[in-house]
C-alpha positions, 0 to 999 in steps of 0.5 A: 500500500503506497504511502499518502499525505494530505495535500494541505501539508504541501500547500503549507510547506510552500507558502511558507517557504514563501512567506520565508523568503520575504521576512528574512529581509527585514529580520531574523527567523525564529522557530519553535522546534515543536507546534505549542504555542500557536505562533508559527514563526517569528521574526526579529526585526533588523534594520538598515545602518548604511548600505552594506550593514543591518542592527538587530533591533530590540523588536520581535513579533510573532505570526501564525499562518493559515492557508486558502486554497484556490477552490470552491471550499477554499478561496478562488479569485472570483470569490476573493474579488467579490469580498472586502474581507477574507474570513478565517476562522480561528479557536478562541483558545488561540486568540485568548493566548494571543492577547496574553503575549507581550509580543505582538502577534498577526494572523496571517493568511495566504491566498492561493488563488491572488499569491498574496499574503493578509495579516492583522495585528490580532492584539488590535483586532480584539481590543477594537472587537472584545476587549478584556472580554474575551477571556469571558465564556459568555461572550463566546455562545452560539444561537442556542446559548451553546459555548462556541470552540471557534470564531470567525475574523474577518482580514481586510483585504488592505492588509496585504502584506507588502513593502508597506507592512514591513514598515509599520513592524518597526513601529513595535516595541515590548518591554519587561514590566516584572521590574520597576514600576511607579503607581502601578504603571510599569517603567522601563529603567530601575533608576531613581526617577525622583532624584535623576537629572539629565545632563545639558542635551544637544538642542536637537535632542533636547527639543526631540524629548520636549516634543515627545512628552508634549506629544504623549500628553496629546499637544496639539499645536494650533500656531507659532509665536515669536519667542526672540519677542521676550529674548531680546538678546538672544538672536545676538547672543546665539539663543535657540528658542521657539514659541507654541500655542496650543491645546494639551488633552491630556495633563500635563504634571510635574513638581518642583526639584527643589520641593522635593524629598529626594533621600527617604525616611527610616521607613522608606518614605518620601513626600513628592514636591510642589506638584503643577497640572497643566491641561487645556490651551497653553503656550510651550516654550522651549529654550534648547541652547541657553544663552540669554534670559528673558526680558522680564518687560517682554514677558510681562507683555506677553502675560497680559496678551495671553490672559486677553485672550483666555491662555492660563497657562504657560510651560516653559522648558529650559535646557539647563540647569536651575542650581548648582547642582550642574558643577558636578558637569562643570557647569554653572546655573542658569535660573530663569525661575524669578524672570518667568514667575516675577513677570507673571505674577498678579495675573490669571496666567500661570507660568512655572519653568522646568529646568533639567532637575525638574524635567528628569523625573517626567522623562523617566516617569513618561516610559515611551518617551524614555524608551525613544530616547535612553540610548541619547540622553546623558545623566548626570549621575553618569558624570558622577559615577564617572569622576568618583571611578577615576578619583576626580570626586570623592563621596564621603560620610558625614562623619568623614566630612564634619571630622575634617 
């Protein structure tokens, strides 16, 4: 008797070899020696440095595979033109088990009849559908009230699986949450995020992670103001400043370095310090390379025509540093504290400046921000660590200091 197998099998090998010789440009392969996880390969994301090199990236996702024959029980290209979507049925089990991964996963379907590929991130597919509420049986029953086995998800034919898909892979990150966390949100670093404080960044980047904070409270930028109107000196000086008008969504808050408890009690307990919320219309600026500071006439100015027009709030980011807390990188303060709050002061518009030892903690704190930007921004604490290894400081104990 001759040895047989199921055609399907084959049909199987070969879109996969398919599917194989796409990803292996934009990744390296990942396969599991034995079928239990419902994920069929997966692909670490790589990406290009120049035109001979690739990194490996910190990405991976997943994709589970499922196949339409080019048949009436399959899919053929008739049938395939006349429907917006291709159906696919799927066990609730495996989308369940889907959702639970921290990495993202796309069922990915191959139709045979057009040779092309369809895939959905399963993850947006069941927070747009069910939500939570997919682990709840209930949900799951058929007309009669009977428990469902199977679901049936619908693949939008604008999901092909082209250049353009391939592009969206790099948006994906995952991160660990079994480490540090802050009221409950998990945070991507074991840093002390009260007491951290960034070095003087690049104007660039310093306006890039200005703009990225402003972005995940959801800024949305109505118009441009003149910011040299109220730094009189600095084009002269070489100022890098820019004014916005806007609308935050979301609150924006932060509290003050100088307010706060950095060092714990016995117990371990610490008060935040002067805290500041700020959501609705406001004006941002945003002074990445420091010179000059405001002209307080200006400013007073600029107060009263944003209080006529209905703009309570102000924030200001400066890029340096408040106190003298920045010799440790060899550099002197530059508060621009009293000309902001001195200027404002009697009218309804409320303006309390960040400096580099208040904004640290919102950077670590904004973990997708921080995530963008960990690799760019430099610390302070590294300058420390630094000059303390290579004896240009010394830490001592407060015995050690009152004993000299």
């Amino acid at each position: 008797m001759a040895i047989v197998f199921d055609r399907r099998d084959e049909s199987e090998q070969i879109y996969t070899a398919k599917f194989l010789s796409l990803a292996t440009r934009h990744g390296v392969i990942i396969r599991y020696e034995t079928d239990r996880a419902a994920l069929d390969l997966g692909l670490h994301l790589t990406a290009p440095l120049d035109s001979r090199s690739k990194r490996v990236t910190s990405s991976r996702v997943w994709f589970q595979f499922k196949g339409k024959e080019d048949s009436p029980n399959g899919l053929t290209k008739e049938q395939f033109s006349q429907k917006p979507a291709i159906p696919q049925s799927v066990k609730i089990e495996h989308l369940r088990q889907w959702f639970r991964y921290a990495e993202p996963v796309y069922l990915t379907v191959y139709v045979e009849a057009v040779d092309k590929f369809f895939a959905v991130d399963i993850n947006r597919v069941i927070e747009e559908r069910w939500g939570a509420s997919i682990f709840k049986d209930e949900i799951f029953t058929d007309e009669q009230g009977k428990p469902q086995k199977s679901i049936t998800i619908q693949i939008p034919k604008t999901a092909e699986v082209n250049e353009a898909f391939w592009d969206t892979l790099s948006g994906h990150r995952s991160m660990r949450i079994d480490g540090a966390s802050y009221q409950g949100h998990p945070l991507a670093h074991s840093h002390d995020s009260q007491a951290r404080i960034p070095q003087i960044m690049e104007p660039d980047l310093f306006e890039d992670v200005v703009g990225g904070l402003l972005v995940a409270h959801r800024y949305n930028m109505n118009g441009w103001g003149d910011a040299y109107a109220i730094y009189t000196e600095g084009i002269s000086a070489g100022d890098r400043v820019s004014m916005s008008i806007g609308k935050l969504y979301d609150p924006y808050q932060y509290d003050l370095y100088l307010t706060r408890e950095i060092g714990a009690d016995a117990d371990g307990y610490r008060e935040d310090g002067q805290t500041f919320k700020i959501q609705g219309p406001c004006a941002v600026v945003i002074h990445s390379l420091v010179r000059t500071k405001p002209d307080r006439d200006m400013l007073r100015g600029l107060a009263e025509t944003l209080a006529a027009q209905g703009i309570k709030n102000v924030l200001v980011f400066v890029n340096h540093f408040m106190t003298s807390i920045g010799a440790i990188d060899g550099k002197a303060p530059f508060n621009c504290f009293p000309d902001y709050t001195e200027a404002f002061r009697g009218l309804d518009v409320h303006c309390v400046p960040q400096h580099l030892e208040d904004l640290g903690k919102n950077i670590s704190l904004a973990t997708n921000v921080y995530m963008d930007f960990r690799e760019r921004i430099p610390w302070l604490d590294e300058v420390l660590d630094r000059k303390v290894k290579t004896g240009e400081l010394k830490i001592v104990t407060p015995e050690e200091y009152y004993s000299q």
